[in-house]
C-alpha positions as CSV (number, residue, x, y, z in Angstrom):
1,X,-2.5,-55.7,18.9
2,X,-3.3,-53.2,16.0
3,X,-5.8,-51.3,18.6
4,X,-2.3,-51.1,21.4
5,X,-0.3,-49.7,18.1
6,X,-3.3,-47.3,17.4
7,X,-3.1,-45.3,20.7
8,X,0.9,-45.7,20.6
9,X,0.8,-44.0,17.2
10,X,-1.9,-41.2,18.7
11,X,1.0,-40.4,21.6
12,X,3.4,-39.8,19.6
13,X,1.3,-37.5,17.6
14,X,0.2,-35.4,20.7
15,X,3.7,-35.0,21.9
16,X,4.9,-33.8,18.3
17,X,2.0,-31.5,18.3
18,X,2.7,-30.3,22.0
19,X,6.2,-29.7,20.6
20,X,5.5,-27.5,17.4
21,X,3.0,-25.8,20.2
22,X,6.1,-25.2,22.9
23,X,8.7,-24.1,19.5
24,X,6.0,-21.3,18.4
25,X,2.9,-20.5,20.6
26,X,0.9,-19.6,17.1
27,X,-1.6,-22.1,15.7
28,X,-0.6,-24.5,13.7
29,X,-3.2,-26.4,11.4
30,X,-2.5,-27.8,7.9
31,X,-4.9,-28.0,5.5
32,X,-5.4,-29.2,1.9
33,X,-4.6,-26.8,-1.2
34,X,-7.2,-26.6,-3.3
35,X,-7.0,-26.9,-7.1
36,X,-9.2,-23.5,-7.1
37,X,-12.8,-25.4,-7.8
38,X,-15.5,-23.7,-6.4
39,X,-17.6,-25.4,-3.7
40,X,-20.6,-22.7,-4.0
41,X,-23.2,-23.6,-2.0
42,X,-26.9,-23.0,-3.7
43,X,-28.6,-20.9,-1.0
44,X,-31.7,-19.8,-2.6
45,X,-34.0,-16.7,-1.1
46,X,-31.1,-14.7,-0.8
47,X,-30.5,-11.1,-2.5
48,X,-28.6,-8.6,-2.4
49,X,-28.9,-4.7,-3.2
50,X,-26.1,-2.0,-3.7
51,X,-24.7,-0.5,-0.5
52,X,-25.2,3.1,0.4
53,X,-22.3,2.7,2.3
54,X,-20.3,5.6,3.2
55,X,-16.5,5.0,4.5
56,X,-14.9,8.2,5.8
57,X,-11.4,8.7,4.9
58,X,-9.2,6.5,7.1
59,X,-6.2,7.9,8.6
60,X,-3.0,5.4,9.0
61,X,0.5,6.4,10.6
62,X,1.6,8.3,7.6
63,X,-1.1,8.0,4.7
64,X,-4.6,8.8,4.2
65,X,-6.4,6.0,2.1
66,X,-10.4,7.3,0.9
67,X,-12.6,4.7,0.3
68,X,-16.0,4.7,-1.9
69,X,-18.5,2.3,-2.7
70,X,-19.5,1.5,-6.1
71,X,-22.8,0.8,-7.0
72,X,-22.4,-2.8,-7.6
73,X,-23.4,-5.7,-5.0
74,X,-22.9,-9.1,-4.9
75,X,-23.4,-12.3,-3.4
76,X,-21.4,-14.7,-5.0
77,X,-18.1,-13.1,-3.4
78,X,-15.0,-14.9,-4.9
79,X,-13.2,-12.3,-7.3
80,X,-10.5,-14.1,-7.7
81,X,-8.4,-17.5,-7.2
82,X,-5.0,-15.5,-6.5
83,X,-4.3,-11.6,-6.9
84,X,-7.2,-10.3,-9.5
85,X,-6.3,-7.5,-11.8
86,X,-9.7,-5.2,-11.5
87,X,-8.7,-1.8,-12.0
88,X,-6.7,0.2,-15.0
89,X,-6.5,3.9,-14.9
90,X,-5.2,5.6,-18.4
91,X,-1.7,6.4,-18.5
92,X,-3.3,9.1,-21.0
93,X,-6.4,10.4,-19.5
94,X,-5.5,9.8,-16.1
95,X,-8.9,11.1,-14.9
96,X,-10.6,7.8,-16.2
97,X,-10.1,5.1,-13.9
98,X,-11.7,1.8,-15.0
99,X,-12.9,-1.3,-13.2
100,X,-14.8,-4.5,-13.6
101,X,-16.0,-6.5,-10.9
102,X,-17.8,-10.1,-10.6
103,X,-21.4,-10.2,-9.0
104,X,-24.4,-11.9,-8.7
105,X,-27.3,-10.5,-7.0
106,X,-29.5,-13.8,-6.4
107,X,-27.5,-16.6,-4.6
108,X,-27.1,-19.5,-7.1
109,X,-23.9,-21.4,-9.0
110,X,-24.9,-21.1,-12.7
111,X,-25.5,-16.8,-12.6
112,X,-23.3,-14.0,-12.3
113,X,-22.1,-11.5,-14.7
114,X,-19.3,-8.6,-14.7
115,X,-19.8,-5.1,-14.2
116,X,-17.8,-2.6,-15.9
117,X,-17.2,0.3,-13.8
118,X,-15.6,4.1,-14.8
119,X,-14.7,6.7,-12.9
120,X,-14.2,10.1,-14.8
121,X,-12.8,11.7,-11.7
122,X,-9.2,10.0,-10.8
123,X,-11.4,7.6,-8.3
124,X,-13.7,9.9,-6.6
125,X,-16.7,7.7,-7.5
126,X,-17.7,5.4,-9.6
127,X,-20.8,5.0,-11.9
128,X,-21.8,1.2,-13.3
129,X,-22.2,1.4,-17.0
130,X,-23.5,-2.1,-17.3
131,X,-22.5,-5.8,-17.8
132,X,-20.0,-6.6,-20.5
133,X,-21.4,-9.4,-22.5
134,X,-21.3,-12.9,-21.4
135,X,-24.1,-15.2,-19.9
136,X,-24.7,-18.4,-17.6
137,X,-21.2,-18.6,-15.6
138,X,-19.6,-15.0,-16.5
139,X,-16.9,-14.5,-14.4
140,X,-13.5,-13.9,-13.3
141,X,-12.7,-10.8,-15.1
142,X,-9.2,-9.1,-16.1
143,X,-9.5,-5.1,-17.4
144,X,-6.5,-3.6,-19.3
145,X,-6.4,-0.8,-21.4
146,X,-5.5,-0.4,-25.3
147,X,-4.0,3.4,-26.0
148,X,-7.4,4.7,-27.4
149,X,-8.1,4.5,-23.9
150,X,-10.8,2.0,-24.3
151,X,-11.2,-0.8,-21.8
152,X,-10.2,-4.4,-22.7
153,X,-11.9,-7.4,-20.2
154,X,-11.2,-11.1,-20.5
155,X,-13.2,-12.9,-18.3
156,X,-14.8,-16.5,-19.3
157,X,-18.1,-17.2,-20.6
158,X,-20.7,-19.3,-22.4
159,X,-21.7,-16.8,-25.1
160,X,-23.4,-18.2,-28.4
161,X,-23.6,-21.6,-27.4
162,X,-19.7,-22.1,-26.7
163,X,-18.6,-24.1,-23.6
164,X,-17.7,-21.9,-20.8
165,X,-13.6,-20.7,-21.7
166,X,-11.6,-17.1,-21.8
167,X,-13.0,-14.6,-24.4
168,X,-11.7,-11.3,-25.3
169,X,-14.1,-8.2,-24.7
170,X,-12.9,-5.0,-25.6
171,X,-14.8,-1.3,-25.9
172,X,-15.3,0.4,-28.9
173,X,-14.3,4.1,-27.0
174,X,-13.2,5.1,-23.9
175,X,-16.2,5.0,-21.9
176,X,-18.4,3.7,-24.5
177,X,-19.6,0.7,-22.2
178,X,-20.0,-1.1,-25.4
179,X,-18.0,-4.3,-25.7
180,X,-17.0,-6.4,-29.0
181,X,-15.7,-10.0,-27.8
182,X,-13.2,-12.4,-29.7
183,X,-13.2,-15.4,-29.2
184,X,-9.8,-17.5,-28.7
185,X,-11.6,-20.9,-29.3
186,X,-10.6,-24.3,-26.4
187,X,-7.3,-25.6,-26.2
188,X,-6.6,-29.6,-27.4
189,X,-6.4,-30.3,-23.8
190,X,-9.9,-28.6,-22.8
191,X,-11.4,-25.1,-21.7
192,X,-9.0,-22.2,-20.2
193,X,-10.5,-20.0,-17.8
194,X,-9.0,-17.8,-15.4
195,X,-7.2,-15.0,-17.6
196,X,-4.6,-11.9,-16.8
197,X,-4.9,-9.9,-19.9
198,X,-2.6,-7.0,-21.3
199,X,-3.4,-4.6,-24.0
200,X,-0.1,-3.9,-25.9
201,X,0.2,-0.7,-27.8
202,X,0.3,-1.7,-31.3
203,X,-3.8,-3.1,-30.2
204,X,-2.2,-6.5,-29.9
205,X,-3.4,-8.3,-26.5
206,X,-1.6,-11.0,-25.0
207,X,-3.3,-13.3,-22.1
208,X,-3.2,-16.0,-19.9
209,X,-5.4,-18.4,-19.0
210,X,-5.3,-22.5,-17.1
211,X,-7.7,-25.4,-17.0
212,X,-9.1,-25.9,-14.0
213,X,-8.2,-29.2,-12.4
214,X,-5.7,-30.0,-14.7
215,X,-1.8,-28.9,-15.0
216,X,-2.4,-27.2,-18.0
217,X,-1.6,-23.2,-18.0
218,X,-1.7,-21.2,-21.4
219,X,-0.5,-17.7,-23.1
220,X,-2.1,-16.6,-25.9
221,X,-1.9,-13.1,-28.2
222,X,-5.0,-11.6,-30.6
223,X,-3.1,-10.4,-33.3
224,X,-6.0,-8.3,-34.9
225,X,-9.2,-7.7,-32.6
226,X,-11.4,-7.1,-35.7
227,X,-14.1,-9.7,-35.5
228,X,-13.4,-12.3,-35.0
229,X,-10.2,-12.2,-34.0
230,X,-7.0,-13.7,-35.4
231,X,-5.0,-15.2,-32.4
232,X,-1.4,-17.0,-32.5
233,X,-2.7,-20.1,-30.2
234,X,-2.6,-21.5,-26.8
235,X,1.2,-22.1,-25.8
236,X,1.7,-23.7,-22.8
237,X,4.0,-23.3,-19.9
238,X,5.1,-25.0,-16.9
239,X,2.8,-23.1,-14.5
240,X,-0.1,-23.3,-12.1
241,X,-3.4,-23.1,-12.5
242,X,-6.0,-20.9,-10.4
243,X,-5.0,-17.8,-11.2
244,X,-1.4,-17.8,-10.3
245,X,0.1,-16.2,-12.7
246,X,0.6,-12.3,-14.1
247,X,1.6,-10.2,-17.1
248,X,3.0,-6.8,-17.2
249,X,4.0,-4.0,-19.8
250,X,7.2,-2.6,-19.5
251,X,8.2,0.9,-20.8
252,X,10.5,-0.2,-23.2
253,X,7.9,-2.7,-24.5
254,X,9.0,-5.9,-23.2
255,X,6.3,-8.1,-21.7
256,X,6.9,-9.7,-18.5
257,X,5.1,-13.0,-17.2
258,X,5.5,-14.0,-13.6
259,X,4.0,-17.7,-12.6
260,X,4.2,-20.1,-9.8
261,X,5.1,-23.2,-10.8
262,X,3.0,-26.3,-11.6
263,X,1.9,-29.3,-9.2
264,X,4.2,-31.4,-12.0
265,X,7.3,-29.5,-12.2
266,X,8.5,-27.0,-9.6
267,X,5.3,-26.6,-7.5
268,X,5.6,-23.7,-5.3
269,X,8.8,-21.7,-7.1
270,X,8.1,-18.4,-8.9
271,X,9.2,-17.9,-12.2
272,X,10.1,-14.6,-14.5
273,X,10.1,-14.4,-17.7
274,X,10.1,-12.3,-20.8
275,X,9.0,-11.5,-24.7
276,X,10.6,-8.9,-26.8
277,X,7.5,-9.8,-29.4
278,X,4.4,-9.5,-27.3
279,X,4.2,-12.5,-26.4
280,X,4.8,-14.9,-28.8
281,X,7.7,-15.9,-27.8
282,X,9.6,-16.1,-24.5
283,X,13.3,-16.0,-22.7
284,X,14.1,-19.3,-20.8
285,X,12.3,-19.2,-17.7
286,X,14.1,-17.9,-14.7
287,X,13.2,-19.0,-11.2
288,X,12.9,-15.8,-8.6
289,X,12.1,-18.4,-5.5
290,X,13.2,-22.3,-4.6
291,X,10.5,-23.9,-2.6
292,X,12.5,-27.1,-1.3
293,X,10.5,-29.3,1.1
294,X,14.0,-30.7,2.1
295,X,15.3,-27.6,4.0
296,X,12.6,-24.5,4.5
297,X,9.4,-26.0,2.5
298,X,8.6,-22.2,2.2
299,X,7.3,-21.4,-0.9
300,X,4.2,-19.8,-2.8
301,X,0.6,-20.3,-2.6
302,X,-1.7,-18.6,-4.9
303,X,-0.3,-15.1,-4.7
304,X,1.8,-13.7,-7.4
305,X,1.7,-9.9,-9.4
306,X,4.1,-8.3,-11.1
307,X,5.2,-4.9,-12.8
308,X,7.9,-3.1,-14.5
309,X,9.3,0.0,-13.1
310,X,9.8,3.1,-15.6
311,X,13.5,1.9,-15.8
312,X,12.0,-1.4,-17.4
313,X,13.1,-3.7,-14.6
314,X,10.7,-6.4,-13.6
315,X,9.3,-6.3,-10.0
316,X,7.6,-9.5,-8.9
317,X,5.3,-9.4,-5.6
318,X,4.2,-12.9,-4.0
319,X,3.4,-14.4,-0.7
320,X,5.6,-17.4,1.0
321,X,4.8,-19.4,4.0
322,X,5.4,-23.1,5.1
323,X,4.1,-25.6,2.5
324,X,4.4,-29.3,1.8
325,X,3.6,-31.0,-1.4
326,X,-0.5,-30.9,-0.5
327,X,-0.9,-29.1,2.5
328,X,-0.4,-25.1,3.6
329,X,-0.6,-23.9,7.1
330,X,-3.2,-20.9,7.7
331,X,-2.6,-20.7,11.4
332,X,1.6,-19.8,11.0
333,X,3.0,-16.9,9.5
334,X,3.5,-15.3,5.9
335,X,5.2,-13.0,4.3
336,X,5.4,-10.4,1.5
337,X,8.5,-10.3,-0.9
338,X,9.7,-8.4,-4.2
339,X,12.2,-9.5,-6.3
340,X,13.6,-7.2,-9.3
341,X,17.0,-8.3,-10.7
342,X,19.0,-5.5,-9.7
343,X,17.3,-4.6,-5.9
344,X,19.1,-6.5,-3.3
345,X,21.4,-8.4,-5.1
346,X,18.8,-10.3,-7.0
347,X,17.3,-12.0,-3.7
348,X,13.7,-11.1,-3.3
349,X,13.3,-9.1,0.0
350,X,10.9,-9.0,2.4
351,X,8.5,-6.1,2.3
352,X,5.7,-7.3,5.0
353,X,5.9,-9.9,7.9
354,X,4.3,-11.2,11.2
355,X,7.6,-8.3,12.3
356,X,6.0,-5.0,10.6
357,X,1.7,-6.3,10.3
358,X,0.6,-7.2,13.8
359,X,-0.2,-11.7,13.6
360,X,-3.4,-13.1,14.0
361,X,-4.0,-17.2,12.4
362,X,-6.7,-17.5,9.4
363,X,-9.4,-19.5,11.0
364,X,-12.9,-20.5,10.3
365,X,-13.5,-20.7,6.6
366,X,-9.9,-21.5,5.0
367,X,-10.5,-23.1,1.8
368,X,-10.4,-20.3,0.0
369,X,-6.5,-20.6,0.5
370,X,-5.9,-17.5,2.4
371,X,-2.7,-16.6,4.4
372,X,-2.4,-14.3,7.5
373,X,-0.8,-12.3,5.4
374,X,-0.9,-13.1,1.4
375,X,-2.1,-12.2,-2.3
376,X,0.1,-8.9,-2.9
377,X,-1.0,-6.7,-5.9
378,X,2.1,-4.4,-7.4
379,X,2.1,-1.1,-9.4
380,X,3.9,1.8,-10.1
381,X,3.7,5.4,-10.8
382,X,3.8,6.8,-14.2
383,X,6.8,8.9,-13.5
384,X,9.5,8.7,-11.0
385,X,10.1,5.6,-9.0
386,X,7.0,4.6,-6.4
387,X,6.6,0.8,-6.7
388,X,3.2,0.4,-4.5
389,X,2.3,-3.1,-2.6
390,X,-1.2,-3.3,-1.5
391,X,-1.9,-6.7,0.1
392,X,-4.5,-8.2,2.9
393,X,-3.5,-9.4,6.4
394,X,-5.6,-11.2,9.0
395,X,-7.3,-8.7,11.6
396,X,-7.8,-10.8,15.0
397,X,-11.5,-9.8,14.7
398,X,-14.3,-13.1,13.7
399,X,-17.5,-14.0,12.1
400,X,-20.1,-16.4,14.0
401,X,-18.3,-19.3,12.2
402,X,-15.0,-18.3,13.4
403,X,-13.6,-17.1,10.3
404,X,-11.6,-14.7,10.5
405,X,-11.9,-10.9,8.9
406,X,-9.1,-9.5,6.6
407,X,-8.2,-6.2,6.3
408,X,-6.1,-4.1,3.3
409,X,-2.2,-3.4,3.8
410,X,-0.5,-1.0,1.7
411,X,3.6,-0.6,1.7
412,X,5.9,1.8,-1.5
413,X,9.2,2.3,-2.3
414,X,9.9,6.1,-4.0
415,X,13.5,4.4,-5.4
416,X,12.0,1.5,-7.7
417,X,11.6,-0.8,-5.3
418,X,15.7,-0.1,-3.0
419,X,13.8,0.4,0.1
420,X,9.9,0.0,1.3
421,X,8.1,1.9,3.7
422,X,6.5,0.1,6.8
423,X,3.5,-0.9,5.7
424,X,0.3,0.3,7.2
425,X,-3.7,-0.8,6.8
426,X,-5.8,0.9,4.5
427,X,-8.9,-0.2,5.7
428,X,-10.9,0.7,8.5
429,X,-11.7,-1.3,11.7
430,X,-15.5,0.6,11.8
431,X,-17.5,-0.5,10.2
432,X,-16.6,-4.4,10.3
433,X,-16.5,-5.4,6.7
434,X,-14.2,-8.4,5.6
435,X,-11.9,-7.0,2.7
436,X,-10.5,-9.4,0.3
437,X,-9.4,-9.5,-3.6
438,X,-7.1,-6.1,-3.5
439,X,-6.1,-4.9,-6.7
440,X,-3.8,-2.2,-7.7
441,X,-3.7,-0.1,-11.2
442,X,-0.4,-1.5,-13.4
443,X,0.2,2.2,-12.8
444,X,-0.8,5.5,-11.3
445,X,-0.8,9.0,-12.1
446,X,2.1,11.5,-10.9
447,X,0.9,15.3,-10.5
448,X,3.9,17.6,-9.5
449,X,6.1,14.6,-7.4
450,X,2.6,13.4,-5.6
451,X,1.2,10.0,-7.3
452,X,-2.6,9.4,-6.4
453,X,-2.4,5.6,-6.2
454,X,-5.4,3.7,-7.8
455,X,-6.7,0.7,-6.0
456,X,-9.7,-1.5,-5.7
457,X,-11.5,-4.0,-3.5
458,X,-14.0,-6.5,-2.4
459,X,-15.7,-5.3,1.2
460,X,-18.0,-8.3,2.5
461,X,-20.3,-7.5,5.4
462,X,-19.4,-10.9,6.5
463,X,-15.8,-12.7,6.8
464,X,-14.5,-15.4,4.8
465,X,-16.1,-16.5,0.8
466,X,-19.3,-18.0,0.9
467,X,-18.6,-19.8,-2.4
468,X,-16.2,-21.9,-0.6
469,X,-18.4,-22.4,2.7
470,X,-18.6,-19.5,4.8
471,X,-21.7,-17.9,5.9
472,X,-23.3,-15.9,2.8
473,X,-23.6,-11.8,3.3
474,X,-23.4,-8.4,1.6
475,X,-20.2,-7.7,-0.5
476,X,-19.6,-4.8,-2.9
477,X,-16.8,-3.3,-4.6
478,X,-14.7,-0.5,-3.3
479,X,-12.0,1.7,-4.7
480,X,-9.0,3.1,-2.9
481,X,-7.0,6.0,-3.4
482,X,-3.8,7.5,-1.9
483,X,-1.8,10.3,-2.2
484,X,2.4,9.1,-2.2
485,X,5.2,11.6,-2.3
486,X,7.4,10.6,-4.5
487,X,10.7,12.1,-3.5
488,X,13.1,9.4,-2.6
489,X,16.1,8.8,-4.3
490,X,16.1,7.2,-8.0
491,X,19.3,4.9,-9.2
492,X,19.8,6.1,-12.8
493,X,22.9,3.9,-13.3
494,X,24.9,1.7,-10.8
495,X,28.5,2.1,-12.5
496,X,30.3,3.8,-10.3
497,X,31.8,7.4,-11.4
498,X,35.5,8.8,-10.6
499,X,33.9,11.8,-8.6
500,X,31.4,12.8,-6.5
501,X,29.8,15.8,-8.8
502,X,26.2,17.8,-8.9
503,X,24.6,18.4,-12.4
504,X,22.4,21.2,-13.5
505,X,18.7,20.6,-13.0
506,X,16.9,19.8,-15.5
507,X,14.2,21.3,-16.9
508,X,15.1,24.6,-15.8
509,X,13.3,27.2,-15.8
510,X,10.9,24.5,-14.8
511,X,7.0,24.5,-13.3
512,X,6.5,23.0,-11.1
513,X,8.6,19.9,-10.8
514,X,12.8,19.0,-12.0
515,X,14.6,16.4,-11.7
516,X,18.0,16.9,-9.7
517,X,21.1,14.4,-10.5
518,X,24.1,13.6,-9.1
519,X,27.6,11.4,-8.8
520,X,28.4,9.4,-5.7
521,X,31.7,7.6,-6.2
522,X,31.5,5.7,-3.0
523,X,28.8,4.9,-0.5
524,X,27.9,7.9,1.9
525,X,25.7,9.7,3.7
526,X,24.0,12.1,1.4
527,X,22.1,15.3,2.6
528,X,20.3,17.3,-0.3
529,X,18.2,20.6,0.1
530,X,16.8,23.3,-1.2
531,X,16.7,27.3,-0.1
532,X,15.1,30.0,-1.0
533,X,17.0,33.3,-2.1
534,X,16.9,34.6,1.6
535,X,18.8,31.3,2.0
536,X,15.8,29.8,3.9
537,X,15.6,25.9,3.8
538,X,12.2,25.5,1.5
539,X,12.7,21.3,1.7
540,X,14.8,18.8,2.4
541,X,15.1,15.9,-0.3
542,X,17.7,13.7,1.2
543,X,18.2,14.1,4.9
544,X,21.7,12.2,6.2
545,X,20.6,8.9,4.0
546,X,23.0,6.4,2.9
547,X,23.3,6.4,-0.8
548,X,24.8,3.7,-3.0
549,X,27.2,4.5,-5.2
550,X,26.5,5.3,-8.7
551,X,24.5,8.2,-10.8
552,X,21.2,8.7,-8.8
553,X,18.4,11.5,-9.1
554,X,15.5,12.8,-7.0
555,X,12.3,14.5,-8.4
556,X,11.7,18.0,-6.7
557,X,8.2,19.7,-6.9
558,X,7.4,23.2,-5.8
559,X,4.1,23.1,-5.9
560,X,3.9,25.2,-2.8
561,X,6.6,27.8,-3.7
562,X,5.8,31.0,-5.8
563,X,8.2,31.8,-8.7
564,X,11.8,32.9,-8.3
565,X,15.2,32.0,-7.5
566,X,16.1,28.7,-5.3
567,X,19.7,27.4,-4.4
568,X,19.7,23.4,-3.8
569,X,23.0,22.2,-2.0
570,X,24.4,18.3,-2.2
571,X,26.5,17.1,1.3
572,X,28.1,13.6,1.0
573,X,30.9,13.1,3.2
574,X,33.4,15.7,2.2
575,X,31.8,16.6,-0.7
576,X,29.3,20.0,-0.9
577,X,28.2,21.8,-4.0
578,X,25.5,24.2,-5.1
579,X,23.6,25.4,-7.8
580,X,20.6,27.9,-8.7
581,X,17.6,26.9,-10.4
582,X,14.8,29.1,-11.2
583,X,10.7,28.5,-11.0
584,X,8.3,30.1,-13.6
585,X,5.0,29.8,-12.2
């Protein structure tokens, strides 16, 4: 009798699966989140060497993305849990872009260290200046910045004896490659690991760190980095462990902290929230995204970043798919959504889907918790309004083992985060290298209206982590850089105005950008441009676009033009004004 109910019970199974298979064609396999443990397997005789690697520039639709290989290798090739944060550039000496990267060069759990990496030349290359300190299981690093321009790491360690838990390492001068480490001390609960770090201008620094395992997730502040450190104290909050969880700096000062929720309350919903006091202590939590297994079950796994645009609005990046309360789905599509409070009436918007990067399933090696298309890193330009959304999508293309081979994605907005460009890939499909663990500077530097955007990743020779089962192989870290043109429209203020009305540039005489602003009392199609005194069209800022209503600007640079008189006319609807600015060179 039970062996008749058996095979009954296996029927039914097939025909639901047939079903799911006749509703979407794509592959459909569930498998079980992991709680971010590593699985490494102890290969021994294996080593590794830095790659000599060289990537030509690679060309996409609209953007060209140059690639170079740091002088780092490793073996152990799990950077990160979720979205790691492995690059800063200095707001203030934009020229020094820094990086740290987790590495071991002999296949085996209990070694690796991380490198710290500068690059004096806005991401041409990169030279290793050397481990910072930490021993046994090093790893897992997070690089800010504090306004000296020195780098701050917090990775976790077993330094001087202490159980393996998130330390403070910070540079005594830009550069210097010479770290000092505080140490936060354990938690009642047990050990944090896995930090997101932020250097706050007053050389405060405010972290976050989980236990693995366990549902406890932590924020923490060094209140004097002197050693030993004075720190406020592990506070908890409702969120996730693994990684899944981000801090970010706005203009204004106000810290934002973006976190998926916890297995025990709200698993799979982002939250936002915020600290007018670095950090110690925070606005109610707000949640950005319902996961609700009774109606979509979409909802987030692993990836989450955030940033605040140079209005001081938060900007939170994650990845959704289908999810139940232990299982996610490789083989079926994801997606890539922002939310900011004021963009899109408060609903966050899809920026990247199976309809704009071309669908393949994650195969082979899935443990790792990958997505077709997941683990989105955000920035944003030091000026102006780019937002910038690098994030890695599934290329068709496999390993021996069937896993499958990821590639880079990179998508902007030039009016904080209103509109996003189609995305394109960043990486190239020669040489095959799997690249995974994209991260993308907090912010980039802005030269005339052009932002050269500051990104860095993992490229493995082979797909898939071999910490968590796939085959072992080559990996090293890469940096990324792109030129964007910053000159969409910027909302300076959504109240509506009585007129439609064209202001005075400003600066002017200016050299060699200005910043042009304007009234629209309704929405309309706005065209804005600029002429030489021959009345020759030099550029076109706004061609026949629909503009909101409200007080807006766009950033015009004349890089390109000698010095002298220009004209810059404003169409919307019935509207049409000019006015003259001038350019000193």
């Amino acid at each position: 009798m039970s062996k008749k109910l058996l095979s009954v019970l296996v029927i039914l199974l097939l025909v639901a699966s047939a079903a799911v298979q006749a509703k979407d064609n794509r592959s459909l396999r569930t498998h079980k989140v992991s709680d971010g443990s590593e699985q490494y397997d102890n290969t021994s005789g294996y080593t590794v060497t830095p790659s000599r690697m060289v990537i030509p520039p690679y060309q996409s639709s609209s953007l060209t993305f140059n690639l170079v290989t740091t002088p780092v290798a490793t073996v152990y090739d799990l950077q990160s849990n979720a979205v790691p944060q492995e690059i800063w550039q200095d707001p203030l000496v934009p020229a020094n872009v820094h990086a740290t990267f987790m590495y071991s060069t002999v296949a085996g759990f209990a070694t690796r260290a991380c490198a710290y990496l500068l690059s004096t030349n806005f991401g041409a290359s990169f030279e290793n200046l050397g481990d910072v300190p930490g021993s046994g299981r090093s790893g897992f690093p997070a690089i800010s910045g504090l306004v000296s321009g020195a780098a701050v790491i917090a990775n976790h360690n077993n330094t001087n004896g202490s159980t393996t838990h998130t330390k403070i390492l910070y540079d005594q001068g830009p550069g210097f490659g010479s770290f000092n480490e505080i140490d936060p001390g354990v938690s009642t609960e047990g050990d944090p690991i896995w930090a997101r770090v932020l250097a706050l201008p007053n050389n405060n620094i405010v972290f976050a760190s989980s236990i693995n395992g366990q549902v406890f997730s932590y924020t923490n502040k060094a209140t004097d980095i002197a050693t030993p450190g004075t720190f406020s104290g592990w506070q908890t909050f409702d969120g996730d462990q693994a990684e899944v969880y981000s801090l970010a700096l706005a203009p204004n000062g106000t810290v934002g902290h973006a976190f998926v929720g916890s297995d025990n309350v709200d698993p799979n919903d982002v939250f936002y929230r915020s600290s007018a006091d670095g950090g110690l202590t925070w606005t109610p939590k707000q949640k950005i995204w319902d996961w609700n297994e009774a109606t979509d079950s979409i909802g987030c796994l692993r990836g989450v970043s955030m940033v605040f645009d140079n209005n001081s609005k938060p900007h939170v990046a994650f990845n959704t798919s289908l999810l139940t309360a232990t299982r996610f789905f490789p083989g079926l599509p994801s997606q890539i959504r922002v939310w900011s409070p004021d963009v899109n009436g408060g609903v966050a918007k899809v920026v990247a889907s199976d309809a704009t990067v071309p669908f393949f399933p994650n195969q082979g090696s899935v443990s790792d918790a990958f997505l077709p298309i997941c683990r989105p890193a955000i920035g944003r330009s030091n000026t102006l309004g780019g937002i910038f959304v690098g994030f890695l999508a599934t290329t068709g293309q496999t390993g021996t083992d069937t896993s499958s081979y990821f590639a880079g994605w990179f998508t902007y907005s030039v009016n904080n985060g209103n509109s996003y460009s189609t995305p394109e890939r960043m990486t190239p499909p020669t040489p095959l290298r799997d690249y995974r663990f994209l991260s993308i500077s907090p912010t980039s530097n802005v030269t005339g209206s052009t932002c050269k955007v500051q990104m860095f990743v993992q490229s493995d020779s082979l797909a898939g982590t071999h910490v968590n089962g796939a085959p072992i192989g080559n990996g090293t870290g890469v940096g990324i850089t792109t030129d964007v043109l910053l000159t969409g429209v910027n909302t300076i203020s959504s109240v509506v105005p009585g007129d439609f009305s064209l202001y005075q540039n400003f600066p002017n005489p200016f050299n060699p950008t200005t910043a042009i602003r304007f009234d629209i009392k309704k929405s309309a199609n706005v065209t804005l441009k600029v002429y030489n005194s021959q009345g020759q069209e030099v550029a076109t800022l706004i061609n026949n676009e629909v503009v909101s209503a409200g007080t807006q600007e766009v950033t015009f640079g004349a890089n390109n033009l000698s010095s002298g008189i220009y004209f810059y006319t404003l169409s919307a609807g019935d509207f049409r004004e000019t006015k003259k600015m001038m350019l000193i060179k």
